[in-house]
N, C-alpha and C positions, 0 to 999 in steps of 0.2 A: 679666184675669190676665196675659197676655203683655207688654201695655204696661207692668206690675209689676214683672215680669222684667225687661223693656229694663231700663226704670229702674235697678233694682239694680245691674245689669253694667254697665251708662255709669256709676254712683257709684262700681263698683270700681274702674275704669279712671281714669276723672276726676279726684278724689280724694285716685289717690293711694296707695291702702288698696291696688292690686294689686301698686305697689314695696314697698310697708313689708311686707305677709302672703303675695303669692301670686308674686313672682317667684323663688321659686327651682321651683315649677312650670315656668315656660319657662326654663329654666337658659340663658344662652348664655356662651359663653367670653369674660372679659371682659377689656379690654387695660389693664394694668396702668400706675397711674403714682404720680407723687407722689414717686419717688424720687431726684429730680434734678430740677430744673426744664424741662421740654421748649420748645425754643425754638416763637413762635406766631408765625405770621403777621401782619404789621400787614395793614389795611384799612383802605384809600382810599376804595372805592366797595361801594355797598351793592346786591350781586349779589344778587339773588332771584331763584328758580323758584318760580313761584306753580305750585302742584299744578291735575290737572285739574278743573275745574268740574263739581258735580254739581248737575243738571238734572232731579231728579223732583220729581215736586209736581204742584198740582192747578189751576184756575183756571176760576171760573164766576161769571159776570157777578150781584150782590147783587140780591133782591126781597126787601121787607120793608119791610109797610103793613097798618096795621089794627091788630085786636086781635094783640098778641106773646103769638103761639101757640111751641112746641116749635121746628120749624121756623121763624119769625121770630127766635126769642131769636138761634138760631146765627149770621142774619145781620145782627145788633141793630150788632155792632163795626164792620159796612163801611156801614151805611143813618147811624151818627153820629158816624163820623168829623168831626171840620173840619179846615181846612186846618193843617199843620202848617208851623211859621217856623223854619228852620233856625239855629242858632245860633252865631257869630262862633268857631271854634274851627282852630288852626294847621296841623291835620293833618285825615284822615277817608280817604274811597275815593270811584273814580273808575271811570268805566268806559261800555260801548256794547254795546246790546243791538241782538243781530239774530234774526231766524224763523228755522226748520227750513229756509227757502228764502231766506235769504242776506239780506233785506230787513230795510230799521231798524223799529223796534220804536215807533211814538211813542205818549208816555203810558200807559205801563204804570207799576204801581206798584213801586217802591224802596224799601224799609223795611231799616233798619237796628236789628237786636233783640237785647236782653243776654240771654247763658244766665243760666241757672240756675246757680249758685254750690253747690258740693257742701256747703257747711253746711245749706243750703236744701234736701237732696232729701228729706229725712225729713217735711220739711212737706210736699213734693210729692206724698210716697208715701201720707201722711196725707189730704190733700184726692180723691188719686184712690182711696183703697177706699170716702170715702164718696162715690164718684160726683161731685166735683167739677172741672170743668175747667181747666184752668189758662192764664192770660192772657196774650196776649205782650205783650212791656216792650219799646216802641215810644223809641228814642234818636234816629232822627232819620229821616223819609223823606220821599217827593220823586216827581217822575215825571219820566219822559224827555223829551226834548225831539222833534222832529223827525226827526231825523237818528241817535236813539236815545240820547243820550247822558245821562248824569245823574252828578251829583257830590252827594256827601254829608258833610259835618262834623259830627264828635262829638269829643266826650270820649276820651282818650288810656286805652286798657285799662287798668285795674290790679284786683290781686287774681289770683283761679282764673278769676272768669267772661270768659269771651269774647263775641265779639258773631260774630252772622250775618247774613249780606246775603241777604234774597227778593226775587226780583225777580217779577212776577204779570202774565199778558198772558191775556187772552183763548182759552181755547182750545188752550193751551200749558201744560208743564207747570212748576211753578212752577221756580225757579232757587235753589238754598240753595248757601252758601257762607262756610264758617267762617275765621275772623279775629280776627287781634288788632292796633289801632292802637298803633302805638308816635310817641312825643312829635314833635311836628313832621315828623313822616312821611307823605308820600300814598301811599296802598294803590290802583295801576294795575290792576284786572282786566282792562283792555286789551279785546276783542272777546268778549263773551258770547252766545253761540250758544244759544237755548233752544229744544228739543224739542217736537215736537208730542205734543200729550196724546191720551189713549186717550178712547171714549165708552162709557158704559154707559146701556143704553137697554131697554127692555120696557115689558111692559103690569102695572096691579095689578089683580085682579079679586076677584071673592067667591068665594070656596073652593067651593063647592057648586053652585051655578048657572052660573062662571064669568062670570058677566055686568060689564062694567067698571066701575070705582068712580071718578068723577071727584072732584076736588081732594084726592086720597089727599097723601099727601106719604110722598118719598123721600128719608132722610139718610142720605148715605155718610159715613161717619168713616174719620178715616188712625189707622193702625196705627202701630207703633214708636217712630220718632225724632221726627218730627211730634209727639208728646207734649211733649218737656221744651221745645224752643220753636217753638210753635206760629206758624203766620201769618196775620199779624189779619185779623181775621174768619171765619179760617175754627175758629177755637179749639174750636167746636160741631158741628162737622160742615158737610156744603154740602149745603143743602136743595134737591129739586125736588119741583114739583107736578103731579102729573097733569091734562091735559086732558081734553074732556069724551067720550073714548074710553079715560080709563082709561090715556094713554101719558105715559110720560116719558123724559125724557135729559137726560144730564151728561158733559158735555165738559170736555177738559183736565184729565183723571185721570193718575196716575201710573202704573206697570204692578202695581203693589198690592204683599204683598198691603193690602185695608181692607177695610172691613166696610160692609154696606148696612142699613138699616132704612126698611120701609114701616109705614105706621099712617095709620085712619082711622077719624073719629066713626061708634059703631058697631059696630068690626069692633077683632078683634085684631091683635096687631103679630108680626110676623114676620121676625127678622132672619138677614143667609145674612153669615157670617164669612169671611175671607180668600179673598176675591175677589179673584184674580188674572189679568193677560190675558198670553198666549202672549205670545214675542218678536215675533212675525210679525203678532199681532193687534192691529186698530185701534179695532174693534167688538165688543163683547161683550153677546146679552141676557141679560136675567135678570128673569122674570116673578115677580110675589108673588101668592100665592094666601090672600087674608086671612079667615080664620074668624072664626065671629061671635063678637062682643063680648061679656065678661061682666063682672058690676058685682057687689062687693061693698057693703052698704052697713050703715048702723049707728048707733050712737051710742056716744061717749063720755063718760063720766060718774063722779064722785065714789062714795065710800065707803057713802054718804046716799043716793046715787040722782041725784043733782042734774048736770045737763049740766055740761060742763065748754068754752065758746067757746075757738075760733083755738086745736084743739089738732093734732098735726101727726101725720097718719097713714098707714101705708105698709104698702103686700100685696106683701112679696117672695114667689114662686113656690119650694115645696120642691124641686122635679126641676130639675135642673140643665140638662134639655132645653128647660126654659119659659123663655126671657129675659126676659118680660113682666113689668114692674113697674109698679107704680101708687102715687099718691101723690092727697092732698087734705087739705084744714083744715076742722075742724067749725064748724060755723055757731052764732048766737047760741043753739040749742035742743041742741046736741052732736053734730047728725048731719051723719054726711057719707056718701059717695060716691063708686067708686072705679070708673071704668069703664074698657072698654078692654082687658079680662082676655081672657085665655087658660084653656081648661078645665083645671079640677086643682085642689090643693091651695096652699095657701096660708096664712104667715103676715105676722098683722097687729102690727103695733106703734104704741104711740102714746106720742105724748110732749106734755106740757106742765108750762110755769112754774109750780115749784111742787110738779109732783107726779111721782112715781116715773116712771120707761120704763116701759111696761109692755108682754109680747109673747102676744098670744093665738095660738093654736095644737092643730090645723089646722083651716082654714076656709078652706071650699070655694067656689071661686068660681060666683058664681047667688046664695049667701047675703045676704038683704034684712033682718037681723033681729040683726046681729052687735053685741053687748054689751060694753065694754071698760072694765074699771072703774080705775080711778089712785085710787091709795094719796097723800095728802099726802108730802111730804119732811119729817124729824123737826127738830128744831131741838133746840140745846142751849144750855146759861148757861154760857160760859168766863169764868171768873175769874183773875186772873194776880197773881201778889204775888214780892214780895221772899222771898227766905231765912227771914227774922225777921219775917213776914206784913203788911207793910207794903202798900197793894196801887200795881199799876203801870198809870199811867193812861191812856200813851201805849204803843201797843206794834203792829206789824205780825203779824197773825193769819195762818197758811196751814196750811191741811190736809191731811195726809201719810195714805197710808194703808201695809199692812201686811198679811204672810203668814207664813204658821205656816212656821218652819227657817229664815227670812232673817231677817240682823242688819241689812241696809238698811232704808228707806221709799223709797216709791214715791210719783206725784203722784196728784193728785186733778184730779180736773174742775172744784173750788171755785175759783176764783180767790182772792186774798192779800185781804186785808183790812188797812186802814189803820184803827186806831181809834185816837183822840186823846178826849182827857178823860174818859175811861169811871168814872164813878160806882166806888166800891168798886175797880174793874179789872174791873169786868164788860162784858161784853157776851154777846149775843144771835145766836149763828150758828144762820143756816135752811141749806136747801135740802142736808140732808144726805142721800143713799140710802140703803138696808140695807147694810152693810158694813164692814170693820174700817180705824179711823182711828186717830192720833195727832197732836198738835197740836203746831204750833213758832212760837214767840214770839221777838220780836227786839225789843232797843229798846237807845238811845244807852249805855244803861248800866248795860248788862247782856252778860252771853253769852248768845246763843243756846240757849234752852233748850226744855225738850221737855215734854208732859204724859206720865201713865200710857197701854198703850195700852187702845182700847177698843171695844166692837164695837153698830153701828145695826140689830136684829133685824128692826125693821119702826116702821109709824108710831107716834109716843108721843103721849099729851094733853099734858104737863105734861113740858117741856122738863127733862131730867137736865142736872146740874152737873157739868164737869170746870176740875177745879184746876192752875196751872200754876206752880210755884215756879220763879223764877227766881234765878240766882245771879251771882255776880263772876267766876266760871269760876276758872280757872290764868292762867299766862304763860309765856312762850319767852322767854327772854335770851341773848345769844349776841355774837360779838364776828367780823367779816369781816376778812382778812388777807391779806397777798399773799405770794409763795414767800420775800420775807426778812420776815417777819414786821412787816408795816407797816400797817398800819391802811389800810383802803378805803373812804373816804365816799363818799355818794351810791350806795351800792346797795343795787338794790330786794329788798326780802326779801317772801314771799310765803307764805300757809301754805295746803297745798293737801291735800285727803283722802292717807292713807298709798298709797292703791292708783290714786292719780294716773299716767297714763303718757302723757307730750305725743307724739302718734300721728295720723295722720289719722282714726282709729277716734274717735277722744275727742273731737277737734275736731268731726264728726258730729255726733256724737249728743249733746256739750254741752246743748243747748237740751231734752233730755228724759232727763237725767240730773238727780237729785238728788242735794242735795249736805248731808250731816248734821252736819258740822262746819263750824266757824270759818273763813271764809274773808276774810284782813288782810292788808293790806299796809303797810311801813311801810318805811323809806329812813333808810341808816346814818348815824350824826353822825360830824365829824370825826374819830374816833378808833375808830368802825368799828363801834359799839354797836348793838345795835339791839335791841327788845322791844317782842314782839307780849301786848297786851293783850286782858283779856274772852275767854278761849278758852274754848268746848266742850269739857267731858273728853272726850277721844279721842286715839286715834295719829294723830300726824299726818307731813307731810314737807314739807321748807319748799324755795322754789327762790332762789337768788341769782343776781341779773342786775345787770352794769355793762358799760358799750361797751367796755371796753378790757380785756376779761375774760372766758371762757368760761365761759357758764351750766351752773351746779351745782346739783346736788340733797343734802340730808341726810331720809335717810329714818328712819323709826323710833322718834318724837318721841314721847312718852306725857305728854301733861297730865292733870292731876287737879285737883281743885277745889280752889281757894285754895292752892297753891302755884304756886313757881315752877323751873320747869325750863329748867337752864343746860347748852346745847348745846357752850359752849365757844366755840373757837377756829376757822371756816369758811376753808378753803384755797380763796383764788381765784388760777386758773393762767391765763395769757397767751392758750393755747392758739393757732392758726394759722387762716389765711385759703385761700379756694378762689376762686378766679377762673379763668376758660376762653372758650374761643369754642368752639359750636357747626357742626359740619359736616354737610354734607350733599349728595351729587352733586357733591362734588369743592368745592363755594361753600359760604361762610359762610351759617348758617340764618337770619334775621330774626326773632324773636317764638316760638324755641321755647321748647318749656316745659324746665326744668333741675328734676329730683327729685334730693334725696343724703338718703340714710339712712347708719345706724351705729349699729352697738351696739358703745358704749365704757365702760369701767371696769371695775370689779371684776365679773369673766364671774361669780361667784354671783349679783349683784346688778346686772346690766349696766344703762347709762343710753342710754334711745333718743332718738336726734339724726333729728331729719327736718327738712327746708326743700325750698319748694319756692320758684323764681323764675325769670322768663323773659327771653331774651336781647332785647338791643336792634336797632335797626336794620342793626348788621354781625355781629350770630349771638356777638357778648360779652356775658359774663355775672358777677357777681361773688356768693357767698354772703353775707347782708346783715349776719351776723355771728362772729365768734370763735367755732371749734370747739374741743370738747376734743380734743387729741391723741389718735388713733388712727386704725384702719381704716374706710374707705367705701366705697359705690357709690356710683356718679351714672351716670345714667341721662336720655334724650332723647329726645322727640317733638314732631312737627309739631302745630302748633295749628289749623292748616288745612285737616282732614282731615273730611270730610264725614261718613263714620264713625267716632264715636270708636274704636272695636272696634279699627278698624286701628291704633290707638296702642302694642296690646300687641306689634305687629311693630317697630315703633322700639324700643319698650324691651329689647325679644330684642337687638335687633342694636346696641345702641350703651352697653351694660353697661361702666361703667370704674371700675377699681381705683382708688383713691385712699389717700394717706397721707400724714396730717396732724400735722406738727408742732411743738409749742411754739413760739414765736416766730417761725413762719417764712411767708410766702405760696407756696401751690402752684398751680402753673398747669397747667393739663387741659386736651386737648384731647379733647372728646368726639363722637366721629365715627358717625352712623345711616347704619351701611351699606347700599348697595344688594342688593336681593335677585340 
C-alpha cells in the first residue's frame, strides 16, 4: 500500500497533474512577464551543475541454480543476463567510480534505465495491486574498467520519460542518478563516490522449539522509489539462504526503510516491514521466528461435479495482521494445495477459462476437504443489421458494461472482437460473467452503434439473442477561416466526446477511459470545407489544428441521425509563441523540464492550454506551438533530482507570469531560485 502511495505522488508531480490542479496549494509569488520582451542572455558554453549524487541502494553478489524457487525467480534477471553491445550513438554519460575509501571501483555494473512515462503509471499501479513486479527497461549498460571508469551511449531523451544511471558494486550501496541526454551531448558525472552499504544479518528458527531452520530463505525488498525503476535483478527482491545453523546475511543495504521476508518448506512466512538502520549503524539483526506451516487443500470442480484442470487458486488471509498468501493450480483430477499458511482465516478464490471467479469464504487454514464449485461463463447470439434489416457481415464487436444513474459505459475484461463474414451478421460471444453489458459495433460503413442495455443473471443453456441495428449516423459540416475571412486548408479537424478537456489528467488515464462517440478526423480542402462523416448521435466538440494557427475548440455540437449539422464559420487566430532559457544558480539549466498552463477564453467556458518541453543543452527552450492569446504560468524543475518529491520546490520557486499575444513571440526568462 505505501509503494501505491509513492506511486501516486511521483504521477502527481511527474505528470504534470500537480501544475495543471494542485499548484495553487504551494502559491509562490510569481515574476511577471511577457509584457515587453526582456532582453536574455546569449550562450556560448554549456555551464552545468550536475546536482549531488544519490547513493542509496543495495548490492549482493546473484545465486541462482536449480529448480526456480520464490527466491531464484528474484535472481532469475542477474543468473541471464548476456552481455550487452553498446550501440553507435552521438551523445550518452561518462563517468569513474570510486569506494567509500577513495579507491576505483573495477567491474561493477553500469546500467543505464528508462522511467516510466506518466501515461504508463496507471498500468503500473494496475500490475502492482495484483502483486505484480515491474521490470527495469535496460538502454544500455556496461562495467568499469580498472581504474573505474565507464562510458555509456544511448538514445537522445525524448518525451516525459527520463533515464537513470545505477551503478552496483559489491557490498556498496547501489548509486541512482536521474538524467536526461540531450542531442549530441556527453553527460560528465565526473568522480562518483559510492557509500558503504549496511548489513542485515540473524538467525530463522522454528517458533516453538527455537531450534535453526537451514536453507530458510531471506527476501528483503526496497520500499518507495526503487519501485517505478527498479535495478535489474533486483526487481524481486535480494534473496539470502540460511546456512546449516539457521544464519543469514545481506550486505550493501541501503539505511531503508524495506521490508524482510523469511519462509521455509513447512513452516510459515513471516514478514517485519520498514526496517530501518540508525545513522550511526552498520549492522543490524533481525531474527525470524517461523511458525508451523498450514495447508489448505481441495478441489475444484464444475456445476456437474466434474474436476475442473490448470485452474488458478489463491488463500488470501482475512486479518490484515497475516501477510501470508498462497497460491497453486489444480491438477488433472481438480485438486490442489496451498501450503505454507499462517493460522486464521482465509479466503479462497479460483479462477479458470471459461468459468466464472469464484470466491469461497471463510476457510480456515488446516482445512483438507475445501470444495469450489465455477459456474460456466454464459454466451450469447449477437446479430447486427443495417437500419432496414439488412445484416452486417464485417463488423468489430466490443463489450461495454453499465450502472444504474450513469449515462457512460465502462470497459469490460472481454477483449474487442474482429468478426468478418458472419452468416446472417451473427455471431457467438462466450466468456461472459454475471453482470450488466451493452454491446458496440463498428464497421467501414456505418456509425458506431450500440445494442439495448442488458443484464448476465448467472449461467444460461441456450445462449439469448441480442440485436444490434446499425445506422448512417448524422454529420458535421462546417467551413475553417482566418481573422479576414479566408479559408484555411490543411486543417485538422477532429471530433472529440463534449466533456473532452486536453489535461494531464486525460492524457493519463486515456488508455482506461471509454470513449461513446464518434471519434474522426478529416483535414480542410482548399477552400476550408470540412465534413465529418458516420457520426454517433451525441453532443459533441470538434478541435482544429494547423502550424501556423492556435488550436481551437467549438464545443456543444448535437448530431442526430441522418441529419446534417452545420457549425458554420470556425475562427482560426495567429495567436503567439513562448520561447525562454531556463536559470538556475545564477547558469543556464541543461535538460530542465518547462510546464506552461492557461486558461484562456470565454472565463464561462474557459479552454485549458498545457504543454510540457525540456530545455536543450544551454537551459533554452521553445513552446512547440501557437498559443491562443492570454494569460500563463510556466513553471521549472530539474530532471536530475533523485527525488521527484523535491521537484514541487523548483515549481514553488520559479512560478512566471506570462502573457501571450497574437502575432507576437515572448521571451521568458524562468529563473528556480535558490532556497
Amino acid at each position: 500500500m505505501k509503494n501505491l502511495l509513492v506511486v501516486l505522488f511521483i504521477l502527481l508531480v511527474g505528470s504534470g497533474l500537480f501544475l495543471a490542479f494542485g499548484s495553487d496549494l504551494f502559491h509562490s509569488t510569481p515574476t511577471p512577464q511577457g509584457q515587453g520582451d526582456p532582453e536574455l542572455p546569449t550562450l556560448d558554453k554549456n555551464d552545468q551543475n550536475p546536482s549531488e549524487i544519490d547513493t542509496k541502494g543495495i548490492e549482493i553478489e546473484p545465486k541462482s541454480q536449480g529448480k526456480k524457487t520464490e527466491e531464484q525467480k528474484a535472481a532469475q534477471g542477474r543468473s541471464e543476463r548476456t552481455e550487452f553491445k553498446q550501440p553507435e550513438h552521438p551523445q550518452g554519460v561518462r563517468g569513474r567510480v570510486i569506494s567509500f575509501l577513495g579507491q576505483p571501483v573495477a567491474k561493477a555494473k553500469v546500467y543505464l534505465l528508462k522511467e516510466i512515462p506518466p501515461t504508463d503509471m496507471i498500468r503500473l499501479l494496475a500490475m502492482m495491486q495484483q502483486g505484480s513486479g515491474i521490470r527495469a527497461q535496460i538502454v544500455s549498460e556496461t562495467r568499469t574498467d580498472a581504474l573505474g571508469r565507464f562510458t555509456l551511449r544511448a538514445p537522445a531523451t525524448k518525451g516525459e520519460a527520463g533515464y537513470e544511471v545505477h551503478i552496483v558494486a559489491p557490498k556498496m550501496k547501489i548509486m541512482r542518478k536521474k538524467l536526461r541526454l540531450l542531442p549530441k551531448h556527453w553527460e560528465d558525472l565526473g568522480l562518483i563516490r559510492l557509500e558503504q552499504g549496511k548489513t542485515l544479518f540473524g538467525q530463522v528458527r522454528q517458533e516453538k522449539t527455537k531450534t535453526p531452520i537451514p536453507g530458510a530463505t531471506v527476501l528483503i525488498r526496497l520500499t518507495q522509489m526503487n519501485v517505478l525503476v527498479p535495478t535489474p535483478g533486483f526487481e524481486d527482491g535480494i534473496p539470502a539462504k540460511t546456512d546449516s545453523l539457521g544464519r543469514y546475511e545481506v550486505s550493501g543495504l541501503p539505511d531503508g526503510p524495506f521490508e524482510a521476508k523469511a519462509f521455509a518448506r513447512g513452516f510459515g512466512t513471516i514478514i517485519k516491514p520498514d526496517i530501518a538502520f540508525t545513522h550511526n549503524e552498520k549492522r543490524l539483526q533481525q531474527n525470524f521466528d517461523l511458525p508451523r506451516g498450514y495447508e489448505i487443500e481441495g478441489w475444484v470442480v464444475d456445476a456437474d461435479g466434474k474436476p475442473i484442470p490448470r485452474a488458478s487458486v489463491e488463500a488470501i488471509p482475512f486479518s490484515t495482521q497475516n501477510p501470508t498468501r498462497g497460491t497453486d493450480r489444480t491438477d488433472q483430477d481438480g485438486h490442489f494445495a496451498i501450503l505454507g499458511l499462517a493460522s486464521g482465516q482465509y479466503m479462497i478464490k479460483a479462477e479458470a477459462s471459461g468459468f466464472v471467479t469464484t470466491e469461497k469464504k471463510p476457510v480456515k487454514a488446516g482445512d483438507k476437504e475445501c470444495q469450489v464449485v465455477l459456474e460456466r461463463q454464459s454466451s450469447i447470439l449477437v446479430r447486427v443489421l443495417s437500419k432496414r434489416g439488412s445484416p452486417v457481415r464485417n463488423y468489430r464487436l466490443e463489450v461495454k458494461t453499465w450502472f444504474e444513474g450513469q449515462e457512460g459505459y465502462g470497459k469490460s475484461q472481454i477483449p474487442p472482437v474482429e468478426v468478418r463474414g458472419a452468416k446472417k451478421g451473427t455471431y457467438e460471444l462466450s466468456g461472459l460473467n454475471p453482470g450488466n453489458y451493452v454491446l458496440q459495433a463498428e464497421s467501414l460503413d456505418y456509425a458506431k452503434s450500440f445494442s439495448q442495455k442488458f443484464r448476465i443473471a448467472g449461467n444460461s443453456t441456450d445462449p439469448r439473442e441480442i440485436v444490434i441495428h446499425m445506422s448512417k449516423g448524422g454529420s458535421i459540416k462546417g467551413r475553417v477561416v482566418d481573422l479576414q475571412g479566408r479559408p484555411v486548408a490543411g486543417a485538422s479537424v477532429r471530433s472529440l466526446d463534449n466533456s473532452f478537456q486536453d489535461n494531464p489528467l486525460t492524457r493519463i488515464f486515456a488508455t482506461m477511459m471509454t470513449v461513446n462517440v464518434s471519434q474522426k478526423s478529416v483535414v480542410t480542402d482548399r477552400k476550408g470545407n470540412f465534413t465529418l462523416k458516420l457520426m454517433t448521435p451525441a453532443t459533441y466538440q470538434i478541435e482544429i489544428n494547423h502550424p501556423a494557427f492556435s488550436k481551437t475548440y467549438k464545443k456543444d455540437i448535437v448530431v442526430r441521425d441522418e441529419q446534417v449539422t452545420h457549425v458554420g464559420n470556425i475562427l482560426l487566430r495567429k495567436g503567439g509563441r513562448v520561447e525562454g532559457i531556463v536559470i538556475y544558480k545564477g547558469a543556464p539549466l541543461a535538460g530542465a523540464k518547462i510546464s506552461l498552463s492557461g486558461r484562456v477564453g470565454d472565463p464561462k467556458k474557459p479552454q485549458m492550454v498545457y504543454e510540457n518541453v525540456f530545455a536543450d543543452a544551454k537551459g533554452r527552450f521553445k513552446i512547440p506551438r501557437s498559443l491562443p492569446a492570454g494569460d500563463y504560468e510556466i513553471q521549472a524543475s530539474r530532471t536530475n533530482l533523485a527525488n521527484p518529491i523535491l521537484a514541487i520546490a523548483d515549481i514553488q520557486r520559479s512560478t512566471t507570469h506570462v502573457v501571450v499575444r497574437d502575432g507576437q513571440t515572448t521571451r521568458v526568462r524562468v529563473e528556480i531560485k535558490s532556497q
